[in-house]
N, C-alpha and C positions, 0 to 999 in steps of 0.2 A: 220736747224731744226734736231734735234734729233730720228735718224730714229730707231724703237722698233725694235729689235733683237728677232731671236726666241728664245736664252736665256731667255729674259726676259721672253716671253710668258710662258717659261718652268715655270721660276720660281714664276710668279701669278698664276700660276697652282697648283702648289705643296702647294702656301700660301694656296692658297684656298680648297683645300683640306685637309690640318690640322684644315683650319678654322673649316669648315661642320662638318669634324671629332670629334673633340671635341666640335659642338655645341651638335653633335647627341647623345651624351651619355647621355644629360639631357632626350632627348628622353626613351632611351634604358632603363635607371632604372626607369623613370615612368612607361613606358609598360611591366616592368621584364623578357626582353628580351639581348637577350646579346648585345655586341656593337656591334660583328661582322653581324649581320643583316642588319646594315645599311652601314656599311663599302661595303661591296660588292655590295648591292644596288645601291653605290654612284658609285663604281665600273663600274659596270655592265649598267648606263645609260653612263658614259663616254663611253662605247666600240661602241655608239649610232654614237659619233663623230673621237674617235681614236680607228687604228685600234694597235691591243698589240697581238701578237704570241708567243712573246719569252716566250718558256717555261724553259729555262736555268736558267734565269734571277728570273722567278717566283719561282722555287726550291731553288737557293741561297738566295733569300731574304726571302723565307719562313723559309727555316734552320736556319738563321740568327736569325730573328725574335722567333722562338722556343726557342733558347739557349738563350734569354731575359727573356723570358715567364716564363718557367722552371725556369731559377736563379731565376728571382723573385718570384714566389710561392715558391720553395723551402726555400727561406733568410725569408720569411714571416712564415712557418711553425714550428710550436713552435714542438719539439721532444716531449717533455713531454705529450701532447695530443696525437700525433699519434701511442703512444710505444703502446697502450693499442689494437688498431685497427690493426698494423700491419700484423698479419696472414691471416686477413680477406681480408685488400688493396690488398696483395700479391697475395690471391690467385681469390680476381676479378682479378689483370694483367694480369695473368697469364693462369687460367683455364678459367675466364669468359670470356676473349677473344679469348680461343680458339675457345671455345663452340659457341660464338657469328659469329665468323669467317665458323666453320663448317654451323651452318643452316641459315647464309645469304650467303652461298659460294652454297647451294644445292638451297636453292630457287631462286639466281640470274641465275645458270642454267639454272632453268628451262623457269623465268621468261624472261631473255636476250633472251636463246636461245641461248649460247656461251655452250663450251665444257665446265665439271666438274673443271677442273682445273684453267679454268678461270674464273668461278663463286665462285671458293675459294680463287682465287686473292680480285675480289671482296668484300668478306669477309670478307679478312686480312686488305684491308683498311679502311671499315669504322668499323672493329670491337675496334678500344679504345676510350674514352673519352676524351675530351680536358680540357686540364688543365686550356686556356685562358675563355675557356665558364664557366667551372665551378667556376673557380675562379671569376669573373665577376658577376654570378648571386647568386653567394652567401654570394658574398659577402655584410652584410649590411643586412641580414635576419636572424630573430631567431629563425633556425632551430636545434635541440638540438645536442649538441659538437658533441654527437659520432661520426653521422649518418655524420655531414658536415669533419671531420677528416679523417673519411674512405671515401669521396668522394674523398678531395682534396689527400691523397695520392695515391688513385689507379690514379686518373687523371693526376700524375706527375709521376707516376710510369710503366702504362700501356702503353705507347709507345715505348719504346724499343720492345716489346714484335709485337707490333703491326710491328714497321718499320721492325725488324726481318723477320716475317714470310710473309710484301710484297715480300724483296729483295729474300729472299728463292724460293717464289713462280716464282716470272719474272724468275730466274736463271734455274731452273726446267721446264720452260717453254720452255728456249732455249736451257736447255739440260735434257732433259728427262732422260737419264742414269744415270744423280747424284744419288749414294746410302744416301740411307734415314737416314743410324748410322753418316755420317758427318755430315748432315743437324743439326743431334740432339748434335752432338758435337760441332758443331760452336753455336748454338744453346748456350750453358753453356760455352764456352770459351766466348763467347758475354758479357753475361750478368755479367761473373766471373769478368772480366777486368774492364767493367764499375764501378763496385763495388767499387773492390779496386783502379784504379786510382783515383775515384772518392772522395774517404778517402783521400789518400795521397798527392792530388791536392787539398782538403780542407784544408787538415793539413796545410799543405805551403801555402795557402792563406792566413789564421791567419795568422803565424808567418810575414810573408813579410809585411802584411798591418799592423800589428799592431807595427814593428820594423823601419819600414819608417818613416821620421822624415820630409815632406815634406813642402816646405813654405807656399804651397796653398791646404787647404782644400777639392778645388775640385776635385785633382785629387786621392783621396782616391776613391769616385765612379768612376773612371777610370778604377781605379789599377785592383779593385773588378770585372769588366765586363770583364777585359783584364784575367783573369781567369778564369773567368767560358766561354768565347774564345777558350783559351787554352785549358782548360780541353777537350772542345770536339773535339778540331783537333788532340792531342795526342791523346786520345781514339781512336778515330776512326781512324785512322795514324797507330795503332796497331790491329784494328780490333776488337777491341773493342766497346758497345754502346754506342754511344757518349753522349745521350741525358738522359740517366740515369747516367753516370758520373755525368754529369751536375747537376742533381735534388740532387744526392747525396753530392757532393762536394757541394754546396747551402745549406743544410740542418747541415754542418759541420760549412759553416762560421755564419750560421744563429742564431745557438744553443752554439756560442761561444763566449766570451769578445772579441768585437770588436770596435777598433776606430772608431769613426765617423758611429758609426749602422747606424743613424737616418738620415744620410747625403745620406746617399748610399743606405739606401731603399728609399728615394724620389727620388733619381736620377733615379732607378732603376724602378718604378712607371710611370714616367716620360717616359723614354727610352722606355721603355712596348709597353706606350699606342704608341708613333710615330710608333714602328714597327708594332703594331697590324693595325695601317691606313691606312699604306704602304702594307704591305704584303695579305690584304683582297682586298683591293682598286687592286689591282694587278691582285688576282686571280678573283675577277670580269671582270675585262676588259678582262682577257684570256678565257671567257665566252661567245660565242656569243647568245644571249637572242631566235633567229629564232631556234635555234639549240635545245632548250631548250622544246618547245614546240611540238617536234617528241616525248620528253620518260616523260613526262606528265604522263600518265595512268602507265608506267613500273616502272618510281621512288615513284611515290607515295603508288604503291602496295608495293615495298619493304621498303618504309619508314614506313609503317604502320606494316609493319613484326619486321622489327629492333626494332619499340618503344614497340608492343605492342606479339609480339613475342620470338622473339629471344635474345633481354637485359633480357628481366623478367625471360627466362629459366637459362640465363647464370647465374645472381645475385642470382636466387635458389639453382641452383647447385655448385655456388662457396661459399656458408653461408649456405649449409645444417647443419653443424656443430659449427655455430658459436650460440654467444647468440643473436644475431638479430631475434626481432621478426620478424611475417608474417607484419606486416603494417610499419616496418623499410623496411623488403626487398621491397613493391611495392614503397616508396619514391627510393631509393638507384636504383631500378630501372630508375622509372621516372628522378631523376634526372640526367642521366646516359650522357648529354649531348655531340652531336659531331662536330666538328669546324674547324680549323686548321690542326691537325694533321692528318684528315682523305682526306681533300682535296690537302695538300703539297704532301702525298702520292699517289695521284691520278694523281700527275705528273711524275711518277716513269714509268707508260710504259707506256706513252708519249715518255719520253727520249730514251723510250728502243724499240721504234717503234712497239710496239705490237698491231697486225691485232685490236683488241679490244679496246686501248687506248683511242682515243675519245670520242666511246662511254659512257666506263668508267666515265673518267671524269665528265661528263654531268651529267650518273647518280646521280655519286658522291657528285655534288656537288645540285643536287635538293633535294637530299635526306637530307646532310646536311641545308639547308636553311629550309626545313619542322621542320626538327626536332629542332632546333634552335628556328624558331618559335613559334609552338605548344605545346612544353615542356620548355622552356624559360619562359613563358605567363607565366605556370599552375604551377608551382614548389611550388610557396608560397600559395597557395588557396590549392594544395593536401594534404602541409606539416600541415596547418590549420585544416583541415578537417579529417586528422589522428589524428587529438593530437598530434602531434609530433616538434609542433612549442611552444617556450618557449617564455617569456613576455619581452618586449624589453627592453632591457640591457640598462643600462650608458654607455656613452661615455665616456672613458678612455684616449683617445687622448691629447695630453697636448697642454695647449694653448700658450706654451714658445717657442721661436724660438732662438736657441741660434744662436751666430753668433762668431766663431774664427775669431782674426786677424794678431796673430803671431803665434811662438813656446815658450812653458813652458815645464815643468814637471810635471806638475796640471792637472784634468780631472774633467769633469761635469760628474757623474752620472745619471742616470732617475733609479728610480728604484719602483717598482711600490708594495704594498702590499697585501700581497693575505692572504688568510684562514690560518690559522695554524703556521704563523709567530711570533716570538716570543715577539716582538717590538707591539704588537698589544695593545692597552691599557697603555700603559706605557710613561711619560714624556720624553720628546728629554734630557732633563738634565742628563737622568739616564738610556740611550740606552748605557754608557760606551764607545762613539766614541773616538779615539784619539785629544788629544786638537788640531791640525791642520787640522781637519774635521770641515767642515759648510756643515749644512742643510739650502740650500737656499731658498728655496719655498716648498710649501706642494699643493699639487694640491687634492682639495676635491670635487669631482662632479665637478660643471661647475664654483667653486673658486677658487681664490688662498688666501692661509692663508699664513699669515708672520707668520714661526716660531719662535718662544720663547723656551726659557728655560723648561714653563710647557706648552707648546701643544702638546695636547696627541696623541699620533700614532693611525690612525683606518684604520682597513679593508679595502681596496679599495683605500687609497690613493695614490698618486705619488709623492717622494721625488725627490727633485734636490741636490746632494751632493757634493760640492763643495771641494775636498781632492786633496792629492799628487799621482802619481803613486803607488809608494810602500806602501800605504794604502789597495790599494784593496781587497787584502786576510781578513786584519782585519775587515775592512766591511761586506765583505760577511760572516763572521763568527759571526758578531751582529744583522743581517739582517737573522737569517739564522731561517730553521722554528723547533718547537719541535715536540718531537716521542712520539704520545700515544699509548698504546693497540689498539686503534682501528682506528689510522692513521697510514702507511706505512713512510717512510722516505719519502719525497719529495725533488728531486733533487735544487741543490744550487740556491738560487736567481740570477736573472740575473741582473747583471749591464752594462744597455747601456752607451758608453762613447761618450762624446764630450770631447775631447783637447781641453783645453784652456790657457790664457794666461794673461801677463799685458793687460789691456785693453776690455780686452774679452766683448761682452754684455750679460753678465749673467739677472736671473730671478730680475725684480726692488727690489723683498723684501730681496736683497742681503743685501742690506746695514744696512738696520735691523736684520740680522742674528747675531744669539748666539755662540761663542763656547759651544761644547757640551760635558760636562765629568763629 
């Protein structure tokens, strides 16, 4: 007889916990709470029956899992929406974490009961947003572009800022004599490097993935994670931010002609959610729940400072100068949410054995599961209640699943039509494509139209364009949008590619397709 190995056990453990994991998210977007709620939940009643210390293990897989996160919000982040917000994300990273950091660094103080310095440790950690929360609970609500644009980028952008001024802090702690002009020069040499590798590790991600000429489509979403990898172990290898690298070099391949877009943000979707199961599930079991119940009254006094103190001052103070009203600043507050990045942080003096460490922790992570909850819930009821929620949108998503099965020189387009394009009203006959261009499908709301000759281009729809490589320029210059008095240029259409080939499963109303000219 077949005697059960604790392998196995391992591994109906792990099924079983992706199971839950992904049952729970049906949960989590009924209640408009994030996933991570019940990630660590599920977490945290495991630590009931295993016991789990290693906190090496939880920081590696936490930074792992981060450098997922980040790529994929970044690859999902259209540039064109966030150019407009950018000074504003910047300077939440920036200043409203400091600000955030200084008066939860003075009230944990006094609250803890630890020296100044170590109540602005405190601070540093839970002062940024997470990128996995906010991205998670906004996603799917129609909260109006600006306000979700400057969320998601301060929330991809505010942790370097944040990991910064932990590792500053512990460093300072062990060595009190560090002069303060280096702090502030590592400080900009950080931030300077993540920048630019982050550029030039984008740049080279294009060219590599789109120049690779692979026999298996999967390993495009490979290539693409095996980079934004990279990106952070040379950053940070230089001393550099690793994890704004990352968000930057993402936002390069994101915002660029890329092969197999569509391939490698669902892998990447995908990848996401395993990490976000793993590495919550983790930091729950590194939790022990008895432990939890001594700082009860001290986390929940400072969670109630963070949400309804100290974000609202920092989000004032970093948009006194913007056009954000007062009722954008208390959403932008509210929705300020903290996750991941504040409790991965939270293992930082753990490792570094600091007299305060555990406590930390504990707090840290009560305060996050508060706020997670409480502001989780209420995001779409405040955004309601302000006016500041817009009427819900169409689903744009295509209902085509292409499927490559070899190599060509041909590529599927998706290219989707927006306001102010020139092709708007106009017959496919007389859009002037090259006669080796097909428009395979027209995706209209929740249809698909077979193109013809005379279907007319509208607003809103999604083309499938069935052309050669060396087409692509000529397309995007038929597709491209017009300049009025009272419209700005609008940067180039974007054409998502799928590679395709003999064989390929193109959109069915292929074979009914027109030459167009």
């Amino acid at each position: 007889m077949h005697l059960t190995t604790l392998t196995d056990y391992i591994i109906i453990l792990l099924a079983g916990l992706l199971l839950v994991g992904v049952l729970s998210t049906k949960f989590s977007s009924r209640f408009g709470l994030p996933s991570l709620v019940f990630f660590i939940v599920i977490g945290m009643v495991l630590s009931r029956f295993i016991y789990f210390d290693n906190v090496f293990l939880t920081q590696l897989v936490g930074t792992f899992a981060l450098i997922i996160i980040l790529f994929d919000g970044g690859m999902q982040t259209k540039y064109v929406t966030i150019k407009p917000v950018i000074p504003s994300a910047l300077s939440l990273a920036t200043l409203g974490v400091l600000i955030t950091t200084v008066i939860m660094g003075l009230c944990a103080a006094y609250i803890l009961g630890v020296p100044l310095i170590d109540g602005l440790l405190f601070g540093a950690i839970v002062g940024s947003t997470d990128a996995a929360a906010v991205f998670s609970v906004l996603s799917g609500k129609n909260i109006k572009e600006r306000i979700t644009s400057t969320l998601e980028a301060e929330s991809g952008s505010n942790d370097p800022m944040a990991v910064f001024l932990t590792v500053t802090l512990i460093e300072w702690i062990q060595h009190p004599d560090q002069p303060i002009i280096e702090l502030f020069l590592s400080f900009i040499l950080e931030m300077g490097l993540g920048l630019g590798l982050g550029l030039i590790l984008g740049w080279l991600g294009v060219k590599f993935i789109n120049k690779m000429d692979f026999d298996s489509s999967g390993l495009y979403p490979v290539m693409a994670v095996a980079f934004a990898i990279l990106t952070y172990g040379v950053t940070s290898a230089a001393h550099g931010s690793g994890l704004l690298a990352v968000y930057v070099m993402a936002l390069v391949l994101g915002n660029s002609d890329l092969t197999y877009r569509q391939s490698i943000l669902q892998f990447n979707k995908g990848f996401g959610w395993i990490m976000q199961i793993t590495m919550f599930t983790l930091l729950g079991l590194l939790v022990f729940p008895a432990q939890l119940y001594q700082i009860i009254l001290p986390g929940l006094a400072l969670s109630l400072i963070l949400m309804f103190i100290a974000r609202p001052i920092g989000v004032l103070l970093s948009l006194l100068f913007s056009k954000f009203g007062f009722k954008d600043m208390i959403l932008i507050s509210w929705a300020g949410l903290r996750g991941a990045v504040p409790i991965v942080l939270a293992t930082y003096p753990l490792l570094a054995q600091l007299e305060h460490g555990q406590l930390f922790f504990n707090v840290v992570f009560f305060v996050i599961l508060t706020s997670a909850v409480i502001q989780g819930a209420t995001i779409s009821p405040l955004a309601v209640r302000l006016g500041l929620a817009n009427e819900a949108g169409s689903n744009t998503h295509s209902l085509l699943e292409l499927v490559s099965l070899g190599k060509t020189k041909s590529e599927i387009n998706h290219l989707h039509i927006h306001a102010g394009m020139r092709v708007i009203g106009r017959e496919i006959q007389n859009l002037g494509l090259p006669e080796d261009v097909l428009v395979t499908a027209v995706i209209r709301g929740e249809q698909i139209v077979t193109p013809r000759g005379n279907t007319v281009i509208e607003e809103g729809d999604t083309l499938y364009i069935l052309s050669p490589k060396t087409e692509r320029k000529r397309i995007k210059e038929v597709f491209s949008f017009q300049e009025t008095p009272f419209m700005p240029v609008v940067p180039e259409p974007e054409l998502i590619k799928q590679p395709t080939e003999p064989g390929v499963n193109a959109p069915p109303s292929e074979q009914d397709s027109t030459k167009k000219n």
